[in-house]
PDB file with SEQRES, HELIX, SHEET and CRYST1 records, atoms N, CA, C and O in Angstrom:
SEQRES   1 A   65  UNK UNK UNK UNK UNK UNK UNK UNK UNK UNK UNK UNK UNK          
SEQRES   2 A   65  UNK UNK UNK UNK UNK UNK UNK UNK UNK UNK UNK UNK UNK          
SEQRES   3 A   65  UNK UNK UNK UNK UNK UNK UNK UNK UNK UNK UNK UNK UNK          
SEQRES   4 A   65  UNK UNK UNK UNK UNK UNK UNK UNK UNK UNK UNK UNK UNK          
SEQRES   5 A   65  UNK UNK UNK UNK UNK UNK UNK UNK UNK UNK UNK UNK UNK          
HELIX    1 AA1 UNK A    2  UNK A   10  1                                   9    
HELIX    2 AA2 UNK A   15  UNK A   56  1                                  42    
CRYST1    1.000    1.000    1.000  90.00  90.00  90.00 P 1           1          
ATOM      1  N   UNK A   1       5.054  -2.220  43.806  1.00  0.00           N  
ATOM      2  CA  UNK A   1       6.039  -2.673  44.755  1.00  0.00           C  
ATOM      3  C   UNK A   1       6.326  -4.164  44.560  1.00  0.00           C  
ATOM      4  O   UNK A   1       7.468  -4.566  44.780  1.00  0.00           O  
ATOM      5  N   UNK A   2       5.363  -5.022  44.159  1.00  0.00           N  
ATOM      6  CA  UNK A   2       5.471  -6.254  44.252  1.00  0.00           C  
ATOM      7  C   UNK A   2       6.416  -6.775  42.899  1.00  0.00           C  
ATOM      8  O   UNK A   2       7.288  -7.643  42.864  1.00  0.00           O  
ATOM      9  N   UNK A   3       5.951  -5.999  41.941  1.00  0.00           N  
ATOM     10  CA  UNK A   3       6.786  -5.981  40.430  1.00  0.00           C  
ATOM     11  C   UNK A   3       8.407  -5.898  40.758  1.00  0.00           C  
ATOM     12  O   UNK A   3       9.274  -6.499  40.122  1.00  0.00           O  
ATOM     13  N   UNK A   4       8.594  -5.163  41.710  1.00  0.00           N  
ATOM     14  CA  UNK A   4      10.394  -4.907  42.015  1.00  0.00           C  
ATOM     15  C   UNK A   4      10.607  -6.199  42.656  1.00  0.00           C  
ATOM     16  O   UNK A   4      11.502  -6.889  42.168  1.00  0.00           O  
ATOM     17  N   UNK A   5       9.795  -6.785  43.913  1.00  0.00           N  
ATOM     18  CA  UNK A   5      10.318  -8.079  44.663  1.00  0.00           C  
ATOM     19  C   UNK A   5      10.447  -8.847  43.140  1.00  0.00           C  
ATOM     20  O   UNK A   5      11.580  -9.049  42.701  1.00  0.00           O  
ATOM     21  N   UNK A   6       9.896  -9.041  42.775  1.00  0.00           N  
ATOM     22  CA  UNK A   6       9.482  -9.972  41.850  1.00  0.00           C  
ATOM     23  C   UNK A   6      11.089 -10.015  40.479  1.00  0.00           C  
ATOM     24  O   UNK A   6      11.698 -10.927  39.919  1.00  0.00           O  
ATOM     25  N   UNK A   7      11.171  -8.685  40.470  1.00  0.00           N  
ATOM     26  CA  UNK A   7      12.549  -8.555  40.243  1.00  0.00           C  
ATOM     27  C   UNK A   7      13.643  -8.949  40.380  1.00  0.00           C  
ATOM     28  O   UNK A   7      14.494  -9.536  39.712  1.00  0.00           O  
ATOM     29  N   UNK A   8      13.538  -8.594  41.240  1.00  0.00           N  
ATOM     30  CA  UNK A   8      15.066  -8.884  42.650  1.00  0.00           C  
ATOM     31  C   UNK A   8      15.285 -11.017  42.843  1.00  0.00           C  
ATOM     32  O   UNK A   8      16.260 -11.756  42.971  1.00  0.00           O  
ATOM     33  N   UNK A   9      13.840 -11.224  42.762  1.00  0.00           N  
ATOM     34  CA  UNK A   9      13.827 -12.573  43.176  1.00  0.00           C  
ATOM     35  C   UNK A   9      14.575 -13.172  41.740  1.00  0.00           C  
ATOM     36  O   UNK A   9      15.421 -14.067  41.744  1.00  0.00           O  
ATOM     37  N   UNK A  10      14.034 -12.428  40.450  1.00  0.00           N  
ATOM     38  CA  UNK A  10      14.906 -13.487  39.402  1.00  0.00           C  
ATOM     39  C   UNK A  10      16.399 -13.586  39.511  1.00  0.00           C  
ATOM     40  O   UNK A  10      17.122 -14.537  39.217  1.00  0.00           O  
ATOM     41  N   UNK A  11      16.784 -12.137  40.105  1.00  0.00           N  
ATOM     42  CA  UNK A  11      18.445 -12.394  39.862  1.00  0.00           C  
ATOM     43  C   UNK A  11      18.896 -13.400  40.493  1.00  0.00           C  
ATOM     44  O   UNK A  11      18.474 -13.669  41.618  1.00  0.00           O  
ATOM     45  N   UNK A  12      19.882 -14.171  39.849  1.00  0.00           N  
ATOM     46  CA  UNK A  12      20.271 -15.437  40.413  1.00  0.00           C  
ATOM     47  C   UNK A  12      21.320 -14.729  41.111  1.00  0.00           C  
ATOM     48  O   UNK A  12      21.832 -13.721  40.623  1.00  0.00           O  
ATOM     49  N   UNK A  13      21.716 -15.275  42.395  1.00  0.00           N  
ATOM     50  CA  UNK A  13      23.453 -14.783  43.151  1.00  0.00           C  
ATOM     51  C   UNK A  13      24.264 -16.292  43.414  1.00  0.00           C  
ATOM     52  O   UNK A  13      23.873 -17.344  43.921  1.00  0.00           O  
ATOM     53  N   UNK A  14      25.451 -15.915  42.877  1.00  0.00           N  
ATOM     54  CA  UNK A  14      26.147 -17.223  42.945  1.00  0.00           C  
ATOM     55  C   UNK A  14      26.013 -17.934  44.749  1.00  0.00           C  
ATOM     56  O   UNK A  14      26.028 -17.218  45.750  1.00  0.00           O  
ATOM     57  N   UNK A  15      25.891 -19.447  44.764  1.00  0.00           N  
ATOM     58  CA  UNK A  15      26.397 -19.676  46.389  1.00  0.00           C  
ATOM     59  C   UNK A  15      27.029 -19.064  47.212  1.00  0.00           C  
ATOM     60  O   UNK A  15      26.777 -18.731  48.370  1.00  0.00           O  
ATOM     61  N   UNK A  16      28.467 -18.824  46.111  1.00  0.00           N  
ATOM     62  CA  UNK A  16      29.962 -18.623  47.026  1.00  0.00           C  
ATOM     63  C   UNK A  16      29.631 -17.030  47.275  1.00  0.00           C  
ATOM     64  O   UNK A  16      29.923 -16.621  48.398  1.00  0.00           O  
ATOM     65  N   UNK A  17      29.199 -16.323  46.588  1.00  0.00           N  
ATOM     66  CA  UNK A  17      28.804 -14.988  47.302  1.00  0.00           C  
ATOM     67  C   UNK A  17      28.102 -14.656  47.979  1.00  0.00           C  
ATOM     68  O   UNK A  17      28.084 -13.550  48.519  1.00  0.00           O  
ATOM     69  N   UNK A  18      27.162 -15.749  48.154  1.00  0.00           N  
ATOM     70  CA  UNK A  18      25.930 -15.943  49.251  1.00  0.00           C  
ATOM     71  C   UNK A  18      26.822 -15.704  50.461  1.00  0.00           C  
ATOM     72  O   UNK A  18      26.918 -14.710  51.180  1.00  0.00           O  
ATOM     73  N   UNK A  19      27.679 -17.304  50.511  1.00  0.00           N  
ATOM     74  CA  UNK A  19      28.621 -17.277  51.856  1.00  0.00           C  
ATOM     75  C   UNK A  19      29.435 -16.133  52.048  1.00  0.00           C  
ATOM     76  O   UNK A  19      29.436 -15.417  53.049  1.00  0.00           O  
ATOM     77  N   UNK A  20      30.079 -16.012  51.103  1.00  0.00           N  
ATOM     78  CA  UNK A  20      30.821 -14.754  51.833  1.00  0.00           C  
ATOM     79  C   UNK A  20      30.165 -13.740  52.431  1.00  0.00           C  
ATOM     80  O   UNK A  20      30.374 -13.398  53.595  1.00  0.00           O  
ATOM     81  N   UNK A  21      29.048 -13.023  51.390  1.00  0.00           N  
ATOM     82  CA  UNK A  21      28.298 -11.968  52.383  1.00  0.00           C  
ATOM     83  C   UNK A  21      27.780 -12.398  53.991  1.00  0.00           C  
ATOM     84  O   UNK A  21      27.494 -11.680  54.949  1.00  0.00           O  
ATOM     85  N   UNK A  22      27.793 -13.537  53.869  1.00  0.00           N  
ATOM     86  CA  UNK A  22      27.240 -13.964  55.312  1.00  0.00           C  
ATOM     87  C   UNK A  22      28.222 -13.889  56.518  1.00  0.00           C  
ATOM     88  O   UNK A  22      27.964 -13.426  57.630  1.00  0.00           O  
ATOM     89  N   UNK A  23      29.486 -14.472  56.059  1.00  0.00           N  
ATOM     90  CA  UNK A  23      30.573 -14.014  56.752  1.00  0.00           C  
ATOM     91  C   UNK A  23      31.342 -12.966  56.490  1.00  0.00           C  
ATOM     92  O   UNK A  23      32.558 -13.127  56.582  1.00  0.00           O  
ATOM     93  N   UNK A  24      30.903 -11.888  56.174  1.00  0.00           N  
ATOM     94  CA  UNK A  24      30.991 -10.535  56.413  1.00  0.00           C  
ATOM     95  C   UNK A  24      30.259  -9.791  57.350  1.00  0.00           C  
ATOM     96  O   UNK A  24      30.621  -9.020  58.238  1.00  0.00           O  
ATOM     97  N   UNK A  25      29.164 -10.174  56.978  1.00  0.00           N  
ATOM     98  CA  UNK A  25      28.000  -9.507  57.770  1.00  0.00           C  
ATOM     99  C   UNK A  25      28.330 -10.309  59.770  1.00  0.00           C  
ATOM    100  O   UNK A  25      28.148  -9.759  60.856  1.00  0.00           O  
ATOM    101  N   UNK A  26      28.726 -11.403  59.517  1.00  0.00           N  
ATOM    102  CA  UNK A  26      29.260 -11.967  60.868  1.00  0.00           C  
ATOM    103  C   UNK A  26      30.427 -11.265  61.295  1.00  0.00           C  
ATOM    104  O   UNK A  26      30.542 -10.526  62.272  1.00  0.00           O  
ATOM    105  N   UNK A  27      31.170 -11.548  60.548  1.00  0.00           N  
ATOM    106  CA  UNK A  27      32.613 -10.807  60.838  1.00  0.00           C  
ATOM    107  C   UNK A  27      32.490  -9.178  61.744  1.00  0.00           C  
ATOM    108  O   UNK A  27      32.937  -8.880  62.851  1.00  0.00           O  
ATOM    109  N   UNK A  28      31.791  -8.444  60.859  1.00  0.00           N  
ATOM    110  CA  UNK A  28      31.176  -6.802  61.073  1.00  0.00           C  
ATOM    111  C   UNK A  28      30.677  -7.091  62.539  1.00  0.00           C  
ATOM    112  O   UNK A  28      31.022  -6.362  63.470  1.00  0.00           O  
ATOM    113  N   UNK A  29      29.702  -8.380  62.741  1.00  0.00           N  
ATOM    114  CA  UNK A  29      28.688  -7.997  64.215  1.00  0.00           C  
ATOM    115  C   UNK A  29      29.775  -8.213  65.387  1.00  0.00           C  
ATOM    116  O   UNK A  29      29.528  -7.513  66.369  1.00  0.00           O  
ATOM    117  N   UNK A  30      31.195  -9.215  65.536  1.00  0.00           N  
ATOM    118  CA  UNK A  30      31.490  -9.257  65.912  1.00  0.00           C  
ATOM    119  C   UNK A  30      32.567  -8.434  66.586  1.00  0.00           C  
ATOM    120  O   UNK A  30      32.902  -8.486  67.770  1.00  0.00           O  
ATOM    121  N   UNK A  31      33.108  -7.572  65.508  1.00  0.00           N  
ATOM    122  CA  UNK A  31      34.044  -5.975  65.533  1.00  0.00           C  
ATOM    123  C   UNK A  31      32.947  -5.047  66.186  1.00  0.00           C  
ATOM    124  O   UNK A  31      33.379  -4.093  66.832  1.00  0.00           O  
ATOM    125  N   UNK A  32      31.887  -5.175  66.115  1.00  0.00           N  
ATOM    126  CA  UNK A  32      30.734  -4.158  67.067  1.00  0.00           C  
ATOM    127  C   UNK A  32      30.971  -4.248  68.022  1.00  0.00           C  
ATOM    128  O   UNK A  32      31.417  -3.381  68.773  1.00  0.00           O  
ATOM    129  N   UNK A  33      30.613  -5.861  68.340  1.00  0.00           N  
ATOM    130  CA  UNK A  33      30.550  -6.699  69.842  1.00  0.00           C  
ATOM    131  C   UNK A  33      32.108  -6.023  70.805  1.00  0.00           C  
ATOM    132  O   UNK A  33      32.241  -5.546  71.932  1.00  0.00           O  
ATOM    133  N   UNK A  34      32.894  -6.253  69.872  1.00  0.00           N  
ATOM    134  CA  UNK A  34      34.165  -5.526  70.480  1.00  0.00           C  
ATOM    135  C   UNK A  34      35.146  -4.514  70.734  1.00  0.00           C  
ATOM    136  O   UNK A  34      36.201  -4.486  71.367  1.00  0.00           O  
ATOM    137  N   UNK A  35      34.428  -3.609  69.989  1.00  0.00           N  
ATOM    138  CA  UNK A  35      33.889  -2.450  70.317  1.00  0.00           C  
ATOM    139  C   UNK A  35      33.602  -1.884  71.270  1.00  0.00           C  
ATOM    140  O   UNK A  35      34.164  -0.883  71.715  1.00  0.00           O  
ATOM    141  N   UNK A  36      32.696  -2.443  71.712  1.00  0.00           N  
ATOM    142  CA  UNK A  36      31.520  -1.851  72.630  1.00  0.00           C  
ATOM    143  C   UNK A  36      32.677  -1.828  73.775  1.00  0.00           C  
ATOM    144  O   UNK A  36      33.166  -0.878  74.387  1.00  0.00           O  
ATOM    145  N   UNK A  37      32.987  -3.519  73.850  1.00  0.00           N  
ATOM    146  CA  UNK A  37      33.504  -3.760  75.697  1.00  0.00           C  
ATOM    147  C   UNK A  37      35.012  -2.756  75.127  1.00  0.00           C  
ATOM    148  O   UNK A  37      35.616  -2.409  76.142  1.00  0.00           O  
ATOM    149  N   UNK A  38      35.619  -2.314  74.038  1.00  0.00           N  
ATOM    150  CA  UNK A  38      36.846  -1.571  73.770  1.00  0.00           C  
ATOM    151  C   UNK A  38      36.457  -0.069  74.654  1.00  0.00           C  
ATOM    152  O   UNK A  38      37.220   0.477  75.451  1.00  0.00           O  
ATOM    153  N   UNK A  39      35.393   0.300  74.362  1.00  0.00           N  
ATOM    154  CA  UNK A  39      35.421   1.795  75.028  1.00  0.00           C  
ATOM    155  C   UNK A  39      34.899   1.438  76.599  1.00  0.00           C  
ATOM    156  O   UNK A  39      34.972   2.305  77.470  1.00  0.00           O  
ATOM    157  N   UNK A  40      34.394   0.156  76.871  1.00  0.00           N  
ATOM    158  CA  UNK A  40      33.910   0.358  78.487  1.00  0.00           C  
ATOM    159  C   UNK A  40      35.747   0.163  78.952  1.00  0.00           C  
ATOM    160  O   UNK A  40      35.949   0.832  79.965  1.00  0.00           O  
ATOM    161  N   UNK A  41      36.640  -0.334  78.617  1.00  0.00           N  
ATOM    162  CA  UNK A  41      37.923  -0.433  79.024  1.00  0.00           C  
ATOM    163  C   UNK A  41      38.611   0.918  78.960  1.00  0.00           C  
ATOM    164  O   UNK A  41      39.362   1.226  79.885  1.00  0.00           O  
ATOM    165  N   UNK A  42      38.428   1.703  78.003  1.00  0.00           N  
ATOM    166  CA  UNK A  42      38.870   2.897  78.092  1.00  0.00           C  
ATOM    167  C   UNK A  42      38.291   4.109  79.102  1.00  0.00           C  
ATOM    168  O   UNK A  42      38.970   4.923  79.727  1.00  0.00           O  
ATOM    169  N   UNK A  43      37.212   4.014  79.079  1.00  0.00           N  
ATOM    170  CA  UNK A  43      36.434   4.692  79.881  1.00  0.00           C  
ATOM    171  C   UNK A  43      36.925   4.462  81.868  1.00  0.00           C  
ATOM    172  O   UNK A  43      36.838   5.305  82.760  1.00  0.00           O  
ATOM    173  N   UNK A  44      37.415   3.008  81.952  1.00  0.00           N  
ATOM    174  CA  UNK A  44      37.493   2.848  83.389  1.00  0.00           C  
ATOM    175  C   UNK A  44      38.334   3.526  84.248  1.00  0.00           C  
ATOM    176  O   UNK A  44      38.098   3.831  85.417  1.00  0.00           O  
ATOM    177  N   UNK A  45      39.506   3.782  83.487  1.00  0.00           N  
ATOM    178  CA  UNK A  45      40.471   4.758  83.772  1.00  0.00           C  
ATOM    179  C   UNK A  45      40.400   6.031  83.981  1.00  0.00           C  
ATOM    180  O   UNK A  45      41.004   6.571  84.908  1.00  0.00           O  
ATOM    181  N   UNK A  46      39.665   6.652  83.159  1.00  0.00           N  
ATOM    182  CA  UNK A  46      39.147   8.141  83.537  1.00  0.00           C  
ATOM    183  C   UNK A  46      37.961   8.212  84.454  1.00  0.00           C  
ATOM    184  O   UNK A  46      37.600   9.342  84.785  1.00  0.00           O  
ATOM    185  N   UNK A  47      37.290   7.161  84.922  1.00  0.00           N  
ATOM    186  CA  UNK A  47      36.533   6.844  86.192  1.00  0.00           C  
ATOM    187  C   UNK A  47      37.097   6.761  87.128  1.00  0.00           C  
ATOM    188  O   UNK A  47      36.541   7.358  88.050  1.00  0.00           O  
ATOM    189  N   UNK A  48      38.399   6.070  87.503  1.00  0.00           N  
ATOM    190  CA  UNK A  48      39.126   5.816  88.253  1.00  0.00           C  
ATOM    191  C   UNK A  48      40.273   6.959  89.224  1.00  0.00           C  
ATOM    192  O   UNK A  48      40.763   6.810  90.343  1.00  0.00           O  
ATOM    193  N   UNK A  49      40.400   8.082  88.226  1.00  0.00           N  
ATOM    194  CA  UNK A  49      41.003   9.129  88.107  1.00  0.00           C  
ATOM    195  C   UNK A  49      40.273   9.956  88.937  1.00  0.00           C  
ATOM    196  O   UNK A  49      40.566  10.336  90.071  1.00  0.00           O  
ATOM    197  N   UNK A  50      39.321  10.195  88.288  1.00  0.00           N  
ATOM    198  CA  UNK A  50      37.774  10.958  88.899  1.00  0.00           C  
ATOM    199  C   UNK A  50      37.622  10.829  90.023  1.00  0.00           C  
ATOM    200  O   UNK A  50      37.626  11.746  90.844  1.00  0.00           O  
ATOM    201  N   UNK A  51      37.421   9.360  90.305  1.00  0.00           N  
ATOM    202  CA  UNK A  51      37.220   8.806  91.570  1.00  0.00           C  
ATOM    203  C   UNK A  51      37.994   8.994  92.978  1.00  0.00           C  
ATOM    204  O   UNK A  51      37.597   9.200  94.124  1.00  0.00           O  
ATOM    205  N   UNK A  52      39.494   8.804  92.290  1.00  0.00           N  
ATOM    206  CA  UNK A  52      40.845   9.089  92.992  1.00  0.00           C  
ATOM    207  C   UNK A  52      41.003  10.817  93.238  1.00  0.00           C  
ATOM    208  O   UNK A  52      40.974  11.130  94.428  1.00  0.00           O  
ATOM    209  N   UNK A  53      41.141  11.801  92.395  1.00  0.00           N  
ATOM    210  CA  UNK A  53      40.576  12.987  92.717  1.00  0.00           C  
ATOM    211  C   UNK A  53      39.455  13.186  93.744  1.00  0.00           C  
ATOM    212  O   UNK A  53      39.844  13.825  94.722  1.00  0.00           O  
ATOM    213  N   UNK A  54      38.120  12.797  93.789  1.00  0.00           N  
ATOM    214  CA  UNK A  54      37.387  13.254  94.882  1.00  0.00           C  
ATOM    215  C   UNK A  54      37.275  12.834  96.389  1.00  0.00           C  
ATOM    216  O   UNK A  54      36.794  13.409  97.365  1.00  0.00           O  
ATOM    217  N   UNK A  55      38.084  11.247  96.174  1.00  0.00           N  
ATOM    218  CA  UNK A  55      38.090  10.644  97.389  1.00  0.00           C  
ATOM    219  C   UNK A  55      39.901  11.739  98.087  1.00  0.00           C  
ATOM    220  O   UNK A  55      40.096  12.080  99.254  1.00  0.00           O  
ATOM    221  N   UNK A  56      40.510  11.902  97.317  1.00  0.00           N  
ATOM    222  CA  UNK A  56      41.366  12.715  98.240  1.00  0.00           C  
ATOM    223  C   UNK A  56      41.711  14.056  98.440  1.00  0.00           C  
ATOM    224  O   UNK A  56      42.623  14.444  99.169  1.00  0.00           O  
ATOM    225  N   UNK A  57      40.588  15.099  97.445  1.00  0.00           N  
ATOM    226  CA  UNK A  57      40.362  16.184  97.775  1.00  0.00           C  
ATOM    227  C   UNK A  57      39.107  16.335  99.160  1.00  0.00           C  
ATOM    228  O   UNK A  57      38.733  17.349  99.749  1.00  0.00           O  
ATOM    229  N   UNK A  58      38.817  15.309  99.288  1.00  0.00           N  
ATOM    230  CA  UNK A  58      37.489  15.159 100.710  1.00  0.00           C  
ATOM    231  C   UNK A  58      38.446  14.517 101.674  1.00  0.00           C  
ATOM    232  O   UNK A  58      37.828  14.707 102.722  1.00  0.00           O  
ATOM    233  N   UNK A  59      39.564  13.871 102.022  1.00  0.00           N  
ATOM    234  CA  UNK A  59      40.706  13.639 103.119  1.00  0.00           C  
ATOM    235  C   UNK A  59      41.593  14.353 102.942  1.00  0.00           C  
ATOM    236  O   UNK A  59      42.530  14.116 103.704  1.00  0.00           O  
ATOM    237  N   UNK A  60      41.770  15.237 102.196  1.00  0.00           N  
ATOM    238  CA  UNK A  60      42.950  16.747 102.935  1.00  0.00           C  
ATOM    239  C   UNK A  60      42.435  17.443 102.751  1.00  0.00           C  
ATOM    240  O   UNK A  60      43.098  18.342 102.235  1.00  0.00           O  
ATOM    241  N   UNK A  61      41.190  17.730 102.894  1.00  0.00           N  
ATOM    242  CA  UNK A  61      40.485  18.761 103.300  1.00  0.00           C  
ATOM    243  C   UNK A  61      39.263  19.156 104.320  1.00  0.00           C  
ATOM    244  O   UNK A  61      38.158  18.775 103.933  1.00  0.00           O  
ATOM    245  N   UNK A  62      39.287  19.671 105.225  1.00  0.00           N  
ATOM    246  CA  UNK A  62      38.358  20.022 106.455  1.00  0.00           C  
ATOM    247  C   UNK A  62      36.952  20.257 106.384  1.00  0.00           C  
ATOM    248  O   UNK A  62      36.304  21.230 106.768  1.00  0.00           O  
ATOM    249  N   UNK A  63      36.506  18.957 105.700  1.00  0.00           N  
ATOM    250  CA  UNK A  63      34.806  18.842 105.350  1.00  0.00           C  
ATOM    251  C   UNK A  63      34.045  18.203 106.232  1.00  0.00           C  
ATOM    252  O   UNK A  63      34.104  16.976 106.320  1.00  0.00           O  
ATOM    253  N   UNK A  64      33.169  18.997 107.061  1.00  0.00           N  
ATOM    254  CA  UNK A  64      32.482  17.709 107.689  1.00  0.00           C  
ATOM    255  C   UNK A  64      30.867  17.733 107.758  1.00  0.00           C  
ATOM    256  O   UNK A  64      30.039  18.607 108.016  1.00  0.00           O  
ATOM    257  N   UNK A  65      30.815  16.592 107.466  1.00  0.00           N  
ATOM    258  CA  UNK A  65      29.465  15.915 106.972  1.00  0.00           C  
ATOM    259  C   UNK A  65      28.562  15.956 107.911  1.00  0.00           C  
ATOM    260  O   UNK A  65      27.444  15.478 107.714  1.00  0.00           O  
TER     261      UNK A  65                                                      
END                                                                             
């Protein structure tokens, strides 16, 4: 196992591809990040719906608690 690190460590990688992979790999975490809050925005609406459905099938209708 150590023979492969040992490998890997000679290949030289240019700087400028250093950076770029780095701001890729940034770029990517941040499309996650926005993402995430993309589906809690989509999601609120069909909560809202839901919500609106049960609160007025329980006031026109003769339920009592």
């Amino acid at each position: 196992m150590s023979n492969i690190k040992q490998e890997l460590e000679k290949i030289k990688i240019p700087k400028e591809l250093h950076k770029r992979t780095k701001l890729c790999v940034e770029n990517a975490k941040l499309e996650q990040r926005s993402n995430k809050k993309g589906k809690l925005y989509k999601r609120f609406p069909i909560a809202a719906a839901v919500s609106f459905i049960v609160v007025s099938t329980l006031t026109f209708t003769p339920v009592f608690i």
